[in-house]
Each structure stands twice: as structure tokens, then as C-alpha cells.
NUZALO-132336 format. One line per 4 residues: number of its first residue (from 1); for each residue x, y, z of N, C-alpha, C. Coordinates in steps of 0.1 Angstrom, whole numbers, m for minus. Layout:
REM NUZALO-132336
NUM) X Y Z X Y Z X Y Z; ...
//
This chain:
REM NUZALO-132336
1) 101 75 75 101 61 69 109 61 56; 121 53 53 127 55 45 120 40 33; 122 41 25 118 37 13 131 34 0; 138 24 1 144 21 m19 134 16 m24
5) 133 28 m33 124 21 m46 135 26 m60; 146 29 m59 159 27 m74 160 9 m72; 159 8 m90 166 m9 m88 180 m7 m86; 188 m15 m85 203 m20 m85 205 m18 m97
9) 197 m22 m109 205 m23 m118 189 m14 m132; 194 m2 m140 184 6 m143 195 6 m161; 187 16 m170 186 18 m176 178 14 m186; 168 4 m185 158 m4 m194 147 m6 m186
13) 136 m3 m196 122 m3 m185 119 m22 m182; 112 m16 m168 109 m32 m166 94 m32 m169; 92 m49 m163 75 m52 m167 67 m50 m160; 53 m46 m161 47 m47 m153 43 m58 m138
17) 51 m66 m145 52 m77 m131 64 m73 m124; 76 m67 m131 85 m63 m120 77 m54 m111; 75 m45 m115 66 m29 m114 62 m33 m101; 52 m47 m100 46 m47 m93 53 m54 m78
21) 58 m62 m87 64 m71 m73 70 m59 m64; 80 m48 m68 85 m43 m59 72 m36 m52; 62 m28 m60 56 m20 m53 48 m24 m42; 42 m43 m47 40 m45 m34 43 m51 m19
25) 58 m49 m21 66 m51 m11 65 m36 1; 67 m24 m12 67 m9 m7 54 m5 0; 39 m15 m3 28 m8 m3 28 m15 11; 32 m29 11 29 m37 30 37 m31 40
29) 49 m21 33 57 m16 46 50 m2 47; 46 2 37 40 15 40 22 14 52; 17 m1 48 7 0 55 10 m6 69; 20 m12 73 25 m17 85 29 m3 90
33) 37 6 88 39 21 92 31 27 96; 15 28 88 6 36 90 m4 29 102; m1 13 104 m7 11 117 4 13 128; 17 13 126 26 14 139 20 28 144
37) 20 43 134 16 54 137 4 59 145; m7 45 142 m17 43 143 m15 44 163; m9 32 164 m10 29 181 m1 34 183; 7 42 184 16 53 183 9 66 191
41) 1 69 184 m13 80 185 m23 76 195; m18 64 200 m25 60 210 m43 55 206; m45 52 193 m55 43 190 m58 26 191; m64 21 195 m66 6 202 m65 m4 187
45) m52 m8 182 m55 m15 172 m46 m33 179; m53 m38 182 m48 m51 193 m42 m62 180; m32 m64 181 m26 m78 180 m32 m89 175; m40 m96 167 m50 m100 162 m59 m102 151
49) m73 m101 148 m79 m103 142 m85 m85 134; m84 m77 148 m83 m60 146 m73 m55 134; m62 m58 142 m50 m57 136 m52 m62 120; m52 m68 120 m54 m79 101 m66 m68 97
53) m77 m65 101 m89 m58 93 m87 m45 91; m77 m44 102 m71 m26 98 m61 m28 82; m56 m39 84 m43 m39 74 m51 m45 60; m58 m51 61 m67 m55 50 m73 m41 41
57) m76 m35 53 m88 m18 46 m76 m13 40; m65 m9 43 m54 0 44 m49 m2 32; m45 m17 28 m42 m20 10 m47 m20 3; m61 m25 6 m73 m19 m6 m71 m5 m12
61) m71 5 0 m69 17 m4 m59 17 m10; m44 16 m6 m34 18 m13 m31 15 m25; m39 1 m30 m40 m8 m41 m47 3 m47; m59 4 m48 m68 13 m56 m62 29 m60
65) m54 32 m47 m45 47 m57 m34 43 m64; m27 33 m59 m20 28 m71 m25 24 m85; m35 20 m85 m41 16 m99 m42 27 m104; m46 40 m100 m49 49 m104 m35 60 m107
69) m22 55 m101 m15 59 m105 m11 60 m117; m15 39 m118 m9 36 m132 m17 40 m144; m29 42 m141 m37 45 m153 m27 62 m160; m25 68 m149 m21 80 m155 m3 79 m160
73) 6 59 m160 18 59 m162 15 49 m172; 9 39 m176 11 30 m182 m2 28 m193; 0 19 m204 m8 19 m211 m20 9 m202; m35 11 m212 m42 3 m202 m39 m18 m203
77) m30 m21 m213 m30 m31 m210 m15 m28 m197; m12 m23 m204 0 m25 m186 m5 m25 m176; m10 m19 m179 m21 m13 m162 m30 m21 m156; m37 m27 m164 m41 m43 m161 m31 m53 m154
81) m23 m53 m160 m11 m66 m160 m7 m63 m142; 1 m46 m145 8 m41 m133 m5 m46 m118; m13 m42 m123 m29 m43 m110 m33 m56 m104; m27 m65 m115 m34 m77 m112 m18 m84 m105
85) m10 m85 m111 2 m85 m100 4 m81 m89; m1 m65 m88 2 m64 m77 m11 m69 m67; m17 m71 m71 m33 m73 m54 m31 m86 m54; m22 m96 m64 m20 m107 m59 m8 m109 m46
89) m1 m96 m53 15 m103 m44 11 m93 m32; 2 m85 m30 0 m80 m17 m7 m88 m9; m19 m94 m14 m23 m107 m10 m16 m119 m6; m6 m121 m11 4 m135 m10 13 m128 6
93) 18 m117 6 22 m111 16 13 m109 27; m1 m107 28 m12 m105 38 m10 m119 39; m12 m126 32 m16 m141 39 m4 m147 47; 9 m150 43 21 m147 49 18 m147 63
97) 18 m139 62 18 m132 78 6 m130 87; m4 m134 82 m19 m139 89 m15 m156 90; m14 m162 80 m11 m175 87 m3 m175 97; 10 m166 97 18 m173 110 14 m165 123
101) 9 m157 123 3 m149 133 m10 m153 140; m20 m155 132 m34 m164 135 m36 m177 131; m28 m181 127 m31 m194 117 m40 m194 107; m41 m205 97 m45 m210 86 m60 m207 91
105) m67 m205 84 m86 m207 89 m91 m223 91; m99 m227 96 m103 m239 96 m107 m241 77; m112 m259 80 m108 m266 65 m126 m259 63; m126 m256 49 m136 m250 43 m142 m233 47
109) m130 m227 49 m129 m213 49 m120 m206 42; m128 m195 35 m116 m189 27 m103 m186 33; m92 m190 24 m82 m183 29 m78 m171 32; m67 m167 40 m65 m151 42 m65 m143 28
113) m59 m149 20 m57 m144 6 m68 m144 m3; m81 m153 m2 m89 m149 m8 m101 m144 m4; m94 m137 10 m102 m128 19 m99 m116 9; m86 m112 12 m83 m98 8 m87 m101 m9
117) m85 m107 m20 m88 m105 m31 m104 m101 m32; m112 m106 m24 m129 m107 m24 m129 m92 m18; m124 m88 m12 m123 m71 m2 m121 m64 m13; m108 m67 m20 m102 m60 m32 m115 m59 m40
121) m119 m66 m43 m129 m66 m61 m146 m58 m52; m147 m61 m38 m162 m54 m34 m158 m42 m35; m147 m35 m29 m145 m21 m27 m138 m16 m43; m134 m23 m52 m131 m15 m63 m140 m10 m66
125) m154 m12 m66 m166 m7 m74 m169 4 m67; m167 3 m51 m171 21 m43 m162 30 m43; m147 27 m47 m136 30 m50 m143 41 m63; m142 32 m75 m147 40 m88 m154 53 m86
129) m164 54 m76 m171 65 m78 m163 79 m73; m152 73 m70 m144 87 m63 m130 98 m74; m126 103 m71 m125 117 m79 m110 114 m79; m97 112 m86 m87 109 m89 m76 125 m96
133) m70 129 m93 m60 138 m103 m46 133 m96; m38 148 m108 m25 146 m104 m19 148 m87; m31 154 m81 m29 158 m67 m32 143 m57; m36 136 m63 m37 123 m53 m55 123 m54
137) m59 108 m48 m76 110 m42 m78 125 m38; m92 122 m39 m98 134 m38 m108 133 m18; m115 142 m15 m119 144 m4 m127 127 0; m137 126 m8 m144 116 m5 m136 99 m6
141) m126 101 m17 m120 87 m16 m113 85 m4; m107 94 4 m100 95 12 m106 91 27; m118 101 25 m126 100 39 m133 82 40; m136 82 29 m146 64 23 m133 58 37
145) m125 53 31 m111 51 39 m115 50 54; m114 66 58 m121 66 73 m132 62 77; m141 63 72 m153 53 77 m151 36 77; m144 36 70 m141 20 71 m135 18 81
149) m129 23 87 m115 22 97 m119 26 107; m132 34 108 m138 39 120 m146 29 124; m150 19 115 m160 8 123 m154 m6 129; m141 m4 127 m132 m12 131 m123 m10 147
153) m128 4 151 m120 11 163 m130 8 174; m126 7 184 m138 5 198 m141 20 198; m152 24 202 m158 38 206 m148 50 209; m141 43 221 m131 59 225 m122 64 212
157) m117 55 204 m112 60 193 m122 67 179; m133 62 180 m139 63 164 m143 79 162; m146 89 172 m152 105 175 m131 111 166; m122 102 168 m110 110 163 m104 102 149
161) m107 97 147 m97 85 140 m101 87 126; m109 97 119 m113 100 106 m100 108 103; m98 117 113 m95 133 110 m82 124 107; m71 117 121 m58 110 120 m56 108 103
165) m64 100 100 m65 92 87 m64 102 80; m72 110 78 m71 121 64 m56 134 69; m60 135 78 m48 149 84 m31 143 84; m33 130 87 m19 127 92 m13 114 80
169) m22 101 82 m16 89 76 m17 87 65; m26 96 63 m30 94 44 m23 102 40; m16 112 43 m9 122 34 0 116 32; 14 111 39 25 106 42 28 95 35
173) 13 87 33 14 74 32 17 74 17; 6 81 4 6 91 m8 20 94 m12; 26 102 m5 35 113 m5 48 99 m11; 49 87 m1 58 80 m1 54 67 m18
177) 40 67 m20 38 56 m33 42 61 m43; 37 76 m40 42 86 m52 52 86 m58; 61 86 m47 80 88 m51 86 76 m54; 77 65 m48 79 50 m48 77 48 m63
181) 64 49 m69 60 46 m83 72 57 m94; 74 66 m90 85 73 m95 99 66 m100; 103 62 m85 115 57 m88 115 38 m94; 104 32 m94 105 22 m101 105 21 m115
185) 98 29 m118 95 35 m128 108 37 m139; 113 47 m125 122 53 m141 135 43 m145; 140 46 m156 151 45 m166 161 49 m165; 165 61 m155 173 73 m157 187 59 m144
189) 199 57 m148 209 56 m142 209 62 m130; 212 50 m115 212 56 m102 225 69 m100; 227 78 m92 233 87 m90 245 78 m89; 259 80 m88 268 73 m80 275 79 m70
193) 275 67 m54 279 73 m43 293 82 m49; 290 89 m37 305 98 m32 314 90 m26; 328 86 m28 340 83 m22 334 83 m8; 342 73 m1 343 75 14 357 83 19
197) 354 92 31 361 101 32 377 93 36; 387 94 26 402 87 31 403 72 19; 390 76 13 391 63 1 405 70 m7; 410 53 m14 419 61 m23 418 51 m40
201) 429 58 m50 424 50 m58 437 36 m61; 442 37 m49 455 25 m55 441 7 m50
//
């Protein structure tokens, strides 16, 4: 899965609301990936209402190592700023695309968006209790993850779908926020392409 996270245009830090807009553009394609891989692997994640509760648990998580990214890049008001930008604009993106897929909920139901923010703020608190370094989450924040995701699978999947999560989608998935928060991040001038071969300079 390829990933730009260099801006177009670098040499001055941006704001935490930049920060975030991009990341959570990076964090919905990374969680869309990790369900393609999902039915890929031949796990039952259907078109629907499944589908949305898979992608709902998936950014929570994602959201919550990102916060924890930033705690270890930004000061804690940034980190505030950056956090709260982003679970909105990942939210504004979940909903997006639950309305046009399921539609709107009937009149006097929360919206899709203030589905996922209400998910966001219950699970930050079970989130907290778990173990954070420079190596990424720790065993249990990881596994929490799979239990969630296992109660969301019909039976033939739920005896395998922990291990997937920890062995396979959650590495990859890490591997790519990491490099992501990296390159938003930095200040440092993009490389410049190489000439195309037969370019000239008239």
C-alpha cells in the first residue's frame, strides 16, 4: 500500500490542524486496506452495517496510537489540538461514506459521526490502561483490538481473526502511521526527482 505523506510544499512546520487533516485522510485509507486484507483472507466482513463496525473499531484504534504518537512529537497543547482534529475529520470521513452507503439514520438517531465520536471517547478510557513505547502498542493494547473485532465476525471466523489482527494487520498498518506521522511531520525539503531519461535542458 503506498502512502504520500511529504507535503508539496515543506520547509516550515505546519499546524496541528494541518497535521491532522492529512493524517486523517492516511488513517481511512489505511483502515479501508486493513478491511480489503481482511476479506482477502477470506473473513466474512459483508457490505453493510458489519462492514461500518469493523471500520468504526479499526479508527478508534488507529486514532488512539496516533494520539500516542503525538504525545511522544508534539507539545501537550498540540497534541490536544492535533487529536481533536483529527477524530473529528476521521469522523466527518466515516460519516461520508455511511451516509451514502446506508443512508442517513432515521430522524432522532445519532448520526454516523456522532456514533464514532461516542466510540471514540468510551474506548479512550480502556485504551489508557494499555502500555505505549517507541516500539508501537504494547501486547494487550493490540490484542483489546482483537476482541473487539472478534465479536463482530460470525463464528467460523472468530477461533482465527485475533491472531490475523495482531500477526498480520496490525503490524503493517503501525509500520505505515509511523512513516506517515514522520513525513508530515518533517521540515526537511522533498528530495528532487531525477530527469526523465532523454530530458533535456533547452
Amino acid at each position: 500500500m503506498r502512502i504520500k505523506s511529504q507535503w508539496f510544499q515543506t520547509g516550515s512546520a505546519k499546524t496541528p490542524q494541518q497535521t491532522a487533516s492529512a493524517m486523517a485522510f492516511i488513517t481511512w485509507r489505511v483502515a479501508q486496506n486493513m478491511l480489503k486484507q481482511m476479506r482477502s483472507a477470506d473473513f466474512s466482513i459483508e457490505v453493510g452495517p458489519q462492514y461500518f463496525a469493523f471500520t468504526r473499531e479499526v479508527l478508534v484504534f488507529l486514532t488512539q496510537v496516533l494520539d500516542r504518537m503525538a504525545y511522544a512529537r508534539m507539545g501537550p497543547e498540540g497534541r490536544a489540538e492535533f487529536v481533536t482534529a483529527l477524530v473529528r475529520r476521521v469522523g466527518e470521513i466515516l460519516q461520508e461514506n455511511e451516509d451514502t452507503l446506508l443512508g442517513e439514520p432515521p430522524a432522532g438517531q445519532p448520526s454516523h459521526f456522532d456514533r464514532f465520536i461516542d466510540l471514540f471517547n468510551e474506548l479512550s478510557d480502556h485504551y489508557a490502561d494499555f502500555g505505549f513505547d517507541a516500539k508501537g502498542p504494547d501486547f494487550a493494547f493490540v490484542r483489546y483490538l482483537g476482541h473487539r473485532v472478534e465479536t463482530l465476525m460470525p463464528q467460523k471466523d472468530q477461533r482465527w481473526v485475533i491472531d490475523q489482527m495482531m500477526a498480520t494487520e496490525v503490524p503493517e498498518a503501525l509500520e505505515i502511521l509511523q512513516s506517515s506521522m514522520n513525513g508530515v511531520l518533517s521540515t526537511e525539503p522533498r528530495p528532487r526527482r531525477a530527469a526523465r531519461a532523454g530530458a533535456t535542458g533547452d
